[in-house]
C-alpha positions as CSV (number, residue, x, y, z in Angstrom):
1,X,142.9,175.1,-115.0
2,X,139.9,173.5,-113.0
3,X,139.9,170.5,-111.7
4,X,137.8,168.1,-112.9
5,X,136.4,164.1,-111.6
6,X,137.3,162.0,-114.5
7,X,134.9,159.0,-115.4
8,X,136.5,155.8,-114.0
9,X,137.7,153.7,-117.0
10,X,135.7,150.8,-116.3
11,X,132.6,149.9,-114.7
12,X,132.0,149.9,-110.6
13,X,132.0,146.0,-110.8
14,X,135.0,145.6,-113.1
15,X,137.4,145.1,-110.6
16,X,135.9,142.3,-108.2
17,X,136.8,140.4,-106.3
18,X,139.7,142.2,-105.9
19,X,138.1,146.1,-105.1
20,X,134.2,146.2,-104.6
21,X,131.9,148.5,-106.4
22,X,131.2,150.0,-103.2
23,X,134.5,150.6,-102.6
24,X,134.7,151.7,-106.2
25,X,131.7,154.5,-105.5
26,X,132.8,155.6,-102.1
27,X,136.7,156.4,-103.5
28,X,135.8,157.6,-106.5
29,X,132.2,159.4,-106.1
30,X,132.9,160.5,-102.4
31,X,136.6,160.9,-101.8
32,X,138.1,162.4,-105.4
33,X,135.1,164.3,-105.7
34,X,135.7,165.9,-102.4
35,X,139.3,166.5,-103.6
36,X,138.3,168.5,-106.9
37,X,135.7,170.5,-104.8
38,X,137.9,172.0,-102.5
39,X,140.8,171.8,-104.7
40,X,138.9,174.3,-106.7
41,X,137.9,176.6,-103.8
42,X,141.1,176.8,-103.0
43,X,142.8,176.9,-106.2
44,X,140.8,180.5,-107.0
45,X,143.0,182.3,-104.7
46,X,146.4,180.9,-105.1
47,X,147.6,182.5,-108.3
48,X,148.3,179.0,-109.4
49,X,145.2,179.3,-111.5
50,X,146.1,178.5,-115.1
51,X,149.2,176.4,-114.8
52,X,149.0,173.0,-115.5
53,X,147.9,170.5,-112.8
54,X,151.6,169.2,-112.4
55,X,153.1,172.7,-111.8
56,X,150.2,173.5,-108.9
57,X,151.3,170.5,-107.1
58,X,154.9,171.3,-107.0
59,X,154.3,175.3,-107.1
60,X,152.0,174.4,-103.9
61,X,153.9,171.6,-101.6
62,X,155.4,173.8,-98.7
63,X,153.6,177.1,-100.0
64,X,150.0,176.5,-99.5
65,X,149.4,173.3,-97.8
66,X,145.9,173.3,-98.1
67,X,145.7,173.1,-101.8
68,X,148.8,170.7,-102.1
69,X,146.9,167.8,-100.2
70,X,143.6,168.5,-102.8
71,X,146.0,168.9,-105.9
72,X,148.3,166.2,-104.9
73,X,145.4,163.8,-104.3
74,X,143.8,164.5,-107.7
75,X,146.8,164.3,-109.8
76,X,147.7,161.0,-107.3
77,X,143.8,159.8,-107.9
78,X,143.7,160.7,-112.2
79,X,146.1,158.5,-112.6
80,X,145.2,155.4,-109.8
81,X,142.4,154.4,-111.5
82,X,144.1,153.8,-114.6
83,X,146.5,152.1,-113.4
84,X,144.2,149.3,-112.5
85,X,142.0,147.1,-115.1
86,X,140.0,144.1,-114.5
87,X,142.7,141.0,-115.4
88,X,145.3,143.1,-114.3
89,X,148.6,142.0,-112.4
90,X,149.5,138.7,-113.7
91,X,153.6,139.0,-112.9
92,X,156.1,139.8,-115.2
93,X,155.0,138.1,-118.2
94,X,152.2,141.1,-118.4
95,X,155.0,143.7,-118.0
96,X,156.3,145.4,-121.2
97,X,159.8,144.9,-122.9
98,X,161.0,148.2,-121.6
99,X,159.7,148.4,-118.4
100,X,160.7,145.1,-117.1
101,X,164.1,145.5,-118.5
102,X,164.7,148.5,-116.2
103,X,162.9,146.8,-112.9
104,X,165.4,144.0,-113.7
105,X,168.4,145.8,-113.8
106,X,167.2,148.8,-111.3
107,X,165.6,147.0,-108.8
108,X,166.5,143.2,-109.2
109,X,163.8,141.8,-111.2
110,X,160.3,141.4,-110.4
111,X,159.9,139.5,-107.2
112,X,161.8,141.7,-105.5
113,X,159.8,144.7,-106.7
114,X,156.9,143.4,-105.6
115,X,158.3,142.4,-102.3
116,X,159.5,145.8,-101.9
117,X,156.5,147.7,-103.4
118,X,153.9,145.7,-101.2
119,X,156.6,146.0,-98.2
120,X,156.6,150.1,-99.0
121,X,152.7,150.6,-98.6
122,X,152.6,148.4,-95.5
123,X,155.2,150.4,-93.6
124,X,153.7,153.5,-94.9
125,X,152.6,154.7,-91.6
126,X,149.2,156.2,-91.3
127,X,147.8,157.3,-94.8
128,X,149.9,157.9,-97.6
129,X,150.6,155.9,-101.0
130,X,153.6,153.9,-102.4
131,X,155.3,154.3,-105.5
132,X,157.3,153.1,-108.6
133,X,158.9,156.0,-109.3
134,X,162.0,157.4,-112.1
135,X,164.7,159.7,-110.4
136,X,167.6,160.5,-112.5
137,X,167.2,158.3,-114.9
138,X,166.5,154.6,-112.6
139,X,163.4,153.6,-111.3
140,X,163.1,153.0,-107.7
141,X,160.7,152.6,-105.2
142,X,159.0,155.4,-102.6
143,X,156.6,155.5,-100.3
144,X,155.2,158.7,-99.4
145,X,152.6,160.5,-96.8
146,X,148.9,161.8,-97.4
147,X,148.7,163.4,-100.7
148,X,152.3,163.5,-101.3
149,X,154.0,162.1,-104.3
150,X,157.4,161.3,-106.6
151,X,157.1,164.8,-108.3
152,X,157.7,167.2,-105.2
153,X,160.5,164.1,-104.7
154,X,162.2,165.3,-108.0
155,X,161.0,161.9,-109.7
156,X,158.2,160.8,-112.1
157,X,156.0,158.6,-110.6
158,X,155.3,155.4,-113.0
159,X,153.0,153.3,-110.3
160,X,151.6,154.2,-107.3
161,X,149.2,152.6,-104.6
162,X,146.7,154.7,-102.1
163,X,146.9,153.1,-99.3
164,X,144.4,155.1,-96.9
165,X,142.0,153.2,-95.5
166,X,139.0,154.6,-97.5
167,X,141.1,152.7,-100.2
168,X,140.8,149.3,-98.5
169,X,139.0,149.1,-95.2
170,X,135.1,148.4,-96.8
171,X,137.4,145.0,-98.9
172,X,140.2,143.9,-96.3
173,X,139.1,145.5,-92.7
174,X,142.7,146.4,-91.4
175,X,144.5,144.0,-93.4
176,X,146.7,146.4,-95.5
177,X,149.1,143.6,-96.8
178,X,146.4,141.5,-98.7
179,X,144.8,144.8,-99.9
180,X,148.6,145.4,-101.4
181,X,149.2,141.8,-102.4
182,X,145.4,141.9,-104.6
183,X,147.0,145.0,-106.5
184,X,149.9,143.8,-107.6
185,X,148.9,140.4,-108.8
186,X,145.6,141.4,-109.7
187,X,144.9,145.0,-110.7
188,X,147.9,146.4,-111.9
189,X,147.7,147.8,-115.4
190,X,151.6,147.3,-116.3
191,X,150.6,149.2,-119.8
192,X,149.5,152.3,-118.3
193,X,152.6,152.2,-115.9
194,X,154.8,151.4,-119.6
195,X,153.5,154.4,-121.2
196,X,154.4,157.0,-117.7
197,X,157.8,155.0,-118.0
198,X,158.4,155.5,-121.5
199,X,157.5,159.8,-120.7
200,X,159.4,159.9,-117.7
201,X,162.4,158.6,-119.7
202,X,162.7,160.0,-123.2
């Protein structure tokens, strides 16, 4: 398979205040693009060619690190901008039945998962991205760095937050925290994170 730049789901402006259109164009236009491009280069020579985009990540991570970091960022990319919308967040009232059943009993309800989601991507030293993730059965929560993610990990990742600065430096300067803290409570799209819940588990 190729990789290709998906069309965001919504417009450049959807999401402000929360995450500019020119933060929007930059990411998406700029940085993804760049990760299909030489993702592709590099993807022609690997013997990967073919398999789906899942298997070239895994295939890749400790094998040939140079198209790991470009796979692993466009798989990690496909599916961050669906797991925002504009009105998203809005606590555990938004979250559906199945979902928040499991963050209850897993990971002891909702405030704590945000705490310790929002607390994962600010330790996250350097770049990197944190994660709701399923392993063996129970969610949990990961942090990973650069283009890694919960599938080289042995887990299904369900939500997950870039947290390089291209993702939040144009919106909140250095101030990683309140870049984490808008996502949660205002971007999150808790039905796309349902439906990679309800795979990762049947």
């Amino acid at each position: 398979m190729s990789f290709e730049l998906p069309d965001l789901p919504y417009a450049y402006d959807a999401l402000d205040p929360f995450m500019s259109a020119e933060t929007l164009e930059f990411h998406h236009d700029k940085h993804h693009q760049a990760y299909v491009t030489n993702g592709n280069k590099l993807l022609a020579d690997s013997g990967l060619d073919g398999k789906s985009l899942e298997e070239i990540v895994k295939e890749s991570y400790g094998e040939n690190p140079g198209l790991f970091n470009n796979a692993g960022q466009h798989y990690n990319h496909i599916h961050f901008w669906k797991w925002m919308k504009k009105d998203g967040g809005g606590g555990a009232s938004k979250i559906p039945g199945n979902l928040l059943k499991a963050i209850e009993s897993d990971l002891g309800g909702y405030d704590k998962m945000r705490e310790d989601f929002m607390n994962a991507g600010a330790t996250q030293f350097g770049s990197g991205w944190c994660w709701l993730a399923v392993k063996d059965g129970k969610l949990e929560i990961m942090k990973t760095p650069n283009g890694e993610n919960p599938l080289i990990h042995k887990a299904s990742p369900i939500l997950g937050c870039d947290v390089w600065e291209h993702s939040y430096y144009i919106d909140y300067r250095n101030a990683r925290p309140k870049y984490l803290e808008a996502f949660v409570d205002s971007l999150v799209n808790w039905e796309y994170a349902a439906e990679m819940f309800e795979s990762a588990t049947s």
